[in-house]
Gaussian input, Z-matrix of N, CA and C with variables (Angstrom, degrees):
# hf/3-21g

backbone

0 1
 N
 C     1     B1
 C     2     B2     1     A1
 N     3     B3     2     A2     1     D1
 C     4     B4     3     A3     2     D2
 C     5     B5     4     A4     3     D3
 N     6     B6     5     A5     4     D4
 C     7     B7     6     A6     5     D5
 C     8     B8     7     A7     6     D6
 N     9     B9     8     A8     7     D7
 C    10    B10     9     A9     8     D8
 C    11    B11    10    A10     9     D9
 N    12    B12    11    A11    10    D10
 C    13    B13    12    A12    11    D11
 C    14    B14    13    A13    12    D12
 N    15    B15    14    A14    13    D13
 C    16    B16    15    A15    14    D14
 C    17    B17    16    A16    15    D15
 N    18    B18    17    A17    16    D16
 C    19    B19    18    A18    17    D17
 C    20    B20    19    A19    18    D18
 N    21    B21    20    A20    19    D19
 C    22    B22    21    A21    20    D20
 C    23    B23    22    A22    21    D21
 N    24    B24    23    A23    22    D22
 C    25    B25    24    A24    23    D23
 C    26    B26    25    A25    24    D24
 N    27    B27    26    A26    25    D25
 C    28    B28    27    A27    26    D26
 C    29    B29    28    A28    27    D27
 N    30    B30    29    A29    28    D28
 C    31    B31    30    A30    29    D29
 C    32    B32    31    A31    30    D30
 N    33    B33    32    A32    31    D31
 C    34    B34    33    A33    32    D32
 C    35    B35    34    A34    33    D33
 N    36    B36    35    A35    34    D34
 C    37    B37    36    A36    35    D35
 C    38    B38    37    A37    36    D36
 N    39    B39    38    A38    37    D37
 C    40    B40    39    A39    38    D38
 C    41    B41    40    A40    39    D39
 N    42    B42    41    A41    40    D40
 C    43    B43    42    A42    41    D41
 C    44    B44    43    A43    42    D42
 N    45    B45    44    A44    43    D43
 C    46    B46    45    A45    44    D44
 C    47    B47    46    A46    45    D45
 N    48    B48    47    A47    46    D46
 C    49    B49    48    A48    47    D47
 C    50    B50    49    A49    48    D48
 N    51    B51    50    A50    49    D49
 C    52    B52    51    A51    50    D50
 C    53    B53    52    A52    51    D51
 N    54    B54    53    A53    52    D52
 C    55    B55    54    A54    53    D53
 C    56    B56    55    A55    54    D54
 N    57    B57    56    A56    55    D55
 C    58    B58    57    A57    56    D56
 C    59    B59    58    A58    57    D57
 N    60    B60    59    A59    58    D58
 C    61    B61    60    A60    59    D59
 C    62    B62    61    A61    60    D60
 N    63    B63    62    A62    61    D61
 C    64    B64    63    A63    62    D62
 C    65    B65    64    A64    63    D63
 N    66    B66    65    A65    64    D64
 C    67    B67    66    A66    65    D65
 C    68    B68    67    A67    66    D66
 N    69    B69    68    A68    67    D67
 C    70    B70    69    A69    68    D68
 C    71    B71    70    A70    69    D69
 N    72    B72    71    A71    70    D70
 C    73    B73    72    A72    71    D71
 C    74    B74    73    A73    72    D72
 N    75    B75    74    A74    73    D73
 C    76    B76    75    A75    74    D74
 C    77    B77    76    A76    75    D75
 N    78    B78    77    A77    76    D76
 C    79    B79    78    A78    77    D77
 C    80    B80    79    A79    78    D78
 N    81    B81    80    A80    79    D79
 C    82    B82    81    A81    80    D80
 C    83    B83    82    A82    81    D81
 N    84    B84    83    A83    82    D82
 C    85    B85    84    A84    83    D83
 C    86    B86    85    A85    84    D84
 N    87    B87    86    A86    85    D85
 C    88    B88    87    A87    86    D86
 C    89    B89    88    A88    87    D87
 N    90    B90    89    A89    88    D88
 C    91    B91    90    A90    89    D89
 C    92    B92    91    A91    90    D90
 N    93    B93    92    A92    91    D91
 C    94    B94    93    A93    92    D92
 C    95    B95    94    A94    93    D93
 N    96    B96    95    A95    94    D94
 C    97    B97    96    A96    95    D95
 C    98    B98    97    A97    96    D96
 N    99    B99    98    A98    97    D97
 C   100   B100    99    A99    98    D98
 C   101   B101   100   A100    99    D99
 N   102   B102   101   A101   100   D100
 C   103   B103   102   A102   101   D101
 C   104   B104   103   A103   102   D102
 N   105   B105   104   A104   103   D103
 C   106   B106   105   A105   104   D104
 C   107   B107   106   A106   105   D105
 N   108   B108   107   A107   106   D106
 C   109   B109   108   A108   107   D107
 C   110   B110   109   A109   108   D108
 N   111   B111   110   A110   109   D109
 C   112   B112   111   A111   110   D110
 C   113   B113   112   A112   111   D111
 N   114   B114   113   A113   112   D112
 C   115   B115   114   A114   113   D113
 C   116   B116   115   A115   114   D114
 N   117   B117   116   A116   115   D115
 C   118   B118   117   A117   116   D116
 C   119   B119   118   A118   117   D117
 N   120   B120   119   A119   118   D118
 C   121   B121   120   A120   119   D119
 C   122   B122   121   A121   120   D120
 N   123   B123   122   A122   121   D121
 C   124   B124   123   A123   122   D122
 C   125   B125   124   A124   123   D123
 N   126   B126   125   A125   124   D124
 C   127   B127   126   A126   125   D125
 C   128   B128   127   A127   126   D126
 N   129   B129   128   A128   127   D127
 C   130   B130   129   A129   128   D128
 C   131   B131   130   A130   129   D129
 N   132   B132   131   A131   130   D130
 C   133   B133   132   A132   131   D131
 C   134   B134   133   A133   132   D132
 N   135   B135   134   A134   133   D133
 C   136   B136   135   A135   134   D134
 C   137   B137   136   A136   135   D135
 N   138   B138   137   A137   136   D136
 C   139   B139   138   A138   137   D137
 C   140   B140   139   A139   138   D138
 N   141   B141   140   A140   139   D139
 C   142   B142   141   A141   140   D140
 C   143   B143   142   A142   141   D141
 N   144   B144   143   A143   142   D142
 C   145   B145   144   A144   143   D143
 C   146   B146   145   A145   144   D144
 N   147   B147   146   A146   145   D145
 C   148   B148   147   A147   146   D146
 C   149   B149   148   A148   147   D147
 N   150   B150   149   A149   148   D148
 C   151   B151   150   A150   149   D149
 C   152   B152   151   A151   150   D150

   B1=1.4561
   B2=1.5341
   B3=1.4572
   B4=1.7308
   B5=1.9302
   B6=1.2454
   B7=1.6365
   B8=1.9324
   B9=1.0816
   B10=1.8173
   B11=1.7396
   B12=1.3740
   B13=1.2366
   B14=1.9749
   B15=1.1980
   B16=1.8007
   B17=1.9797
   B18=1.5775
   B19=1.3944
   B20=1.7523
   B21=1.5535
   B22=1.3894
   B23=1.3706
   B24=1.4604
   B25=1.4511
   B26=1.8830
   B27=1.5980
   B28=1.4672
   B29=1.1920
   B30=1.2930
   B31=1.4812
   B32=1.7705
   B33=1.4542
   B34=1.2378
   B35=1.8410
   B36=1.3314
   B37=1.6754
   B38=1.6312
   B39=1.3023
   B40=1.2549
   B41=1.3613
   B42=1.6262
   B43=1.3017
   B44=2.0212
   B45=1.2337
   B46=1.3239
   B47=1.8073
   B48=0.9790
   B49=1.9426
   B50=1.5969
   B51=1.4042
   B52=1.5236
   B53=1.5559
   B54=1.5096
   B55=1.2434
   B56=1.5597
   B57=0.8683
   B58=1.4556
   B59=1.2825
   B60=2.0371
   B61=1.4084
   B62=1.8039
   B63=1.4570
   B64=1.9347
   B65=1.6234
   B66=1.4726
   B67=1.5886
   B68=1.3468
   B69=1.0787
   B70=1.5809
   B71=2.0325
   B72=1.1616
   B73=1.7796
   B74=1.2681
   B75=1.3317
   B76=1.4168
   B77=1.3355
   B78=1.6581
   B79=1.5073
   B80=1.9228
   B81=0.9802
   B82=2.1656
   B83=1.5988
   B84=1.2168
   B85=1.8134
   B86=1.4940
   B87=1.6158
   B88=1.4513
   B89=1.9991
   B90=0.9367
   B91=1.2880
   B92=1.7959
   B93=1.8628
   B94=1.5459
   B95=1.5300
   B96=1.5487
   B97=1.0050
   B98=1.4155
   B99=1.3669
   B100=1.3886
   B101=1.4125
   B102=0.9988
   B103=1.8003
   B104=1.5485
   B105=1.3405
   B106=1.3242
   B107=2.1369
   B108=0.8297
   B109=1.5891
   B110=2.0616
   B111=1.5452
   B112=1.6287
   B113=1.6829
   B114=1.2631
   B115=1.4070
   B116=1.3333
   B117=1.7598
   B118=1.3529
   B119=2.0800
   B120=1.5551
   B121=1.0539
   B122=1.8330
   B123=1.3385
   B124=1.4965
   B125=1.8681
   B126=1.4446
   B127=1.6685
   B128=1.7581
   B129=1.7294
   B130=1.0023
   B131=1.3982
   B132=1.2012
   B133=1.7531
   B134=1.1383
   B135=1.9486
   B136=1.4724
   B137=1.6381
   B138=1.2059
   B139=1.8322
   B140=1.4952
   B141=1.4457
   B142=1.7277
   B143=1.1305
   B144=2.0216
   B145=1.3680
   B146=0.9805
   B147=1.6586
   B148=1.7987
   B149=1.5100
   B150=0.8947
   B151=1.6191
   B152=1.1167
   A1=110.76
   A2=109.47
   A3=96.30
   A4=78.82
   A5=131.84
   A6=120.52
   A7=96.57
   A8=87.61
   A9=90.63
   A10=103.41
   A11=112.10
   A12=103.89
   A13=141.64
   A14=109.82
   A15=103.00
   A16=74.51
   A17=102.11
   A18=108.85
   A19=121.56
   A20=108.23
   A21=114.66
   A22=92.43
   A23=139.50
   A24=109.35
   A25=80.00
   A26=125.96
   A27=134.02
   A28=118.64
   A29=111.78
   A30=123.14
   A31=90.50
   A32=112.63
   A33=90.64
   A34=100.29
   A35=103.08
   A36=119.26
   A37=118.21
   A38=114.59
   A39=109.61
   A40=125.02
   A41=129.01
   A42=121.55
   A43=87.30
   A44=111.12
   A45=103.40
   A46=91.51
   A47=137.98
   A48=124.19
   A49=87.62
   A50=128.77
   A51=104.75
   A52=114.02
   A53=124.86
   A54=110.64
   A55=122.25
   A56=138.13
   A57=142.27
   A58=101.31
   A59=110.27
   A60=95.51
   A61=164.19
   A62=70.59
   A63=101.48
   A64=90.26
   A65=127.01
   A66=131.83
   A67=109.73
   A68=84.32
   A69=125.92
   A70=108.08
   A71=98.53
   A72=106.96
   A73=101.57
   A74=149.85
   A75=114.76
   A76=96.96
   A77=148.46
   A78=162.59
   A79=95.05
   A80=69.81
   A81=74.29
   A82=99.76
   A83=121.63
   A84=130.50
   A85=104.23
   A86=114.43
   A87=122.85
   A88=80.19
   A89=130.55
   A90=127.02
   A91=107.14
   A92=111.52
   A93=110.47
   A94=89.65
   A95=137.10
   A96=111.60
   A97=116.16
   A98=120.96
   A99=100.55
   A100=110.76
   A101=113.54
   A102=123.69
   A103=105.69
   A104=130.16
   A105=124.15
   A106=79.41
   A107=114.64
   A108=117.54
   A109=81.50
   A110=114.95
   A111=118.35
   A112=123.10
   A113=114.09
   A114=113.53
   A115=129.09
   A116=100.10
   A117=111.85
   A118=120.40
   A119=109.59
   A120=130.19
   A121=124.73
   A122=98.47
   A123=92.19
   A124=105.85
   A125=95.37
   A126=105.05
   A127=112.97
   A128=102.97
   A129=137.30
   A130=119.08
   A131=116.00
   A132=145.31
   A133=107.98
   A134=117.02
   A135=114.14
   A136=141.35
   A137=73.57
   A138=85.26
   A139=119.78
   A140=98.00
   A141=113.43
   A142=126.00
   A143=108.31
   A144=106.07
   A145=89.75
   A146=149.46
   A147=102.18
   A148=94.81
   A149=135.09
   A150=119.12
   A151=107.32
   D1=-18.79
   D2=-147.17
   D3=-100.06
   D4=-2.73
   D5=-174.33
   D6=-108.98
   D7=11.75
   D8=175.37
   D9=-85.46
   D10=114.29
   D11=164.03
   D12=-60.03
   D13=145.76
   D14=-151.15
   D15=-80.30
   D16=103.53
   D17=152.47
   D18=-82.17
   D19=-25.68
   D20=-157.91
   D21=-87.75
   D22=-7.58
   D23=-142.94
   D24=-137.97
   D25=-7.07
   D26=174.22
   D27=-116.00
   D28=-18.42
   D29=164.46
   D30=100.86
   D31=-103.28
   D32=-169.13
   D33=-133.15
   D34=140.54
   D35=170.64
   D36=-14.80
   D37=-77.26
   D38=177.35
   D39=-68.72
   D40=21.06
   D41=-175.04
   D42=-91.49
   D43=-29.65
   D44=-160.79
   D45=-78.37
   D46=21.38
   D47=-168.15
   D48=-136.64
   D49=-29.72
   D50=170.01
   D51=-115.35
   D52=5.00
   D53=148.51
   D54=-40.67
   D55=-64.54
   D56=-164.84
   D57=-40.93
   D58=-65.55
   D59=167.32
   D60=-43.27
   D61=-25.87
   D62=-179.25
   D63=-68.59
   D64=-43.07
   D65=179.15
   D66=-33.99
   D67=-91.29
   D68=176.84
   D69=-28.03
   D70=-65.17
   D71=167.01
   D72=-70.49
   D73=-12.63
   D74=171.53
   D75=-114.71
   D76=21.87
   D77=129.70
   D78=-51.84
   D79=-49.34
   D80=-163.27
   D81=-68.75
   D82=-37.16
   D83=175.00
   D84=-49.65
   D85=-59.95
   D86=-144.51
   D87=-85.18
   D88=-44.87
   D89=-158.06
   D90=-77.05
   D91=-16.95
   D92=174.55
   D93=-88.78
   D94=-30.09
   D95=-175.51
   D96=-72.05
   D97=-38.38
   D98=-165.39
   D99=-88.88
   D100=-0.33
   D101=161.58
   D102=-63.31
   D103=-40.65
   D104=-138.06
   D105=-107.13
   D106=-30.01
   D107=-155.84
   D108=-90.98
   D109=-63.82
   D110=-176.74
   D111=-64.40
   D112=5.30
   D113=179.05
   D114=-99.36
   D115=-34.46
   D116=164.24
   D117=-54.31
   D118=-39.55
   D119=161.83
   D120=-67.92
   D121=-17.86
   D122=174.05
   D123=-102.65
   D124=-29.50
   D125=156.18
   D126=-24.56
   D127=-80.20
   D128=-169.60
   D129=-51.11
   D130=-38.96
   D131=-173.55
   D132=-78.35
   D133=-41.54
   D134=153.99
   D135=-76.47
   D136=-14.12
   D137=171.93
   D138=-67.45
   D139=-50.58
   D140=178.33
   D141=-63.48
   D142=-24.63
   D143=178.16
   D144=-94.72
   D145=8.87
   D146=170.12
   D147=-114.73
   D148=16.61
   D149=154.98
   D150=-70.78

């Protein structure tokens, strides 16, 4: 009993081995978005201050 994995009480085995990934890819999403949306503006922000 005790090498039986707790299916009933985690639902199921492999949710715990690709959670991490699902993290990780939607860390990497939020961080191309606000790169891709904040750069044009940090572009811009440097331009103005060196004139």
């Amino acid at each position: 009993m005790t090498d039986l994995p707790s299916a009933s009480s985690s639902g199921s085995v492999p949710t715990t081995s690709w959670k991490p990934i699902i993290i990780v890819l939607t860390v990497l999403v939020v961080v191309v978005c606000v790169a891709a949306v904040g750069i044009p503006f940090l572009v811009a922000y440097l331009n103005s201050a060196s004139e």
